[in-house]
C-alpha positions, 0 to 999 in steps of 0.5 A: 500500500502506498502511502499519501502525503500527511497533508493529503491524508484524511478520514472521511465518515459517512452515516445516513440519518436511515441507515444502521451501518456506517462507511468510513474511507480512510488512508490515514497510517494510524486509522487504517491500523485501528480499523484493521485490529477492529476487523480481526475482533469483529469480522461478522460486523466489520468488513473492510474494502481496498479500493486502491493503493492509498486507502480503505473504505470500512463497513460497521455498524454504526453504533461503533461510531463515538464522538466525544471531547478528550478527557480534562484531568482536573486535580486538585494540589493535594491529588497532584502532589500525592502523584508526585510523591508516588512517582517519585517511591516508584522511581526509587524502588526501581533504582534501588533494584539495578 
C-alpha cells in the first residue's frame, strides 16, 4: 500500500440519518491500523474494502461510531502532589533494584 502525503491524508465518515451501518474511507497510517485490529475482533460486523493503493473504505455498524471531547484531568494540589510523591517511591524502588 502506498502511502499519501500527511497533508493529503484524511478520514472521511459517512452515516445516513436511515441507515444502521456506517462507511468510513480512510488512508490515514494510524486509522487504517485501528480499523484493521477492529476487523480481526469483529469480522461478522466489520468488513473492510481496498479500493486502491492509498486507502480503505470500512463497513460497521454504526453504533461503533463515538464522538466525544478528550478527557480534562482536573486535580486538585493535594491529588497532584500525592502523584508526585508516588512517582517519585516508584522511581526509587526501581533504582534501588539495578
Amino acid at each position: 500500500m502506498k502511502q499519501t502525503p500527511t497533508e493529503e491524508q484524511e478520514t472521511t465518515i459517512i452515516m445516513e440519518a436511515l441507515s444502521k451501518t456506517a462507511e468510513i474511507y480512510t488512508c490515514e497510517p494510524n486509522t487504517i491500523r485501528q480499523m484493521e485490529k477492529l476487523a480481526e475482533a469483529h469480522p461478522d460486523e466489520v468488513v473492510i474494502e481496498r479500493p486502491d493503493d492509498y486507502g480503505i473504505i470500512v463497513r460497521l455498524p454504526r453504533k461503533y461510531i463515538k464522538v466525544k471531547a478528550p478527557r480534562q484531568g482536573v486535580y486538585s494540589e493535594e491529588r497532584k502532589q500525592q502523584a508526585r510523591e508516588q512517582l517519585a517511591k516508584l522511581r526509587e524502588a526501581r533504582q534501588n533494584q539495578f
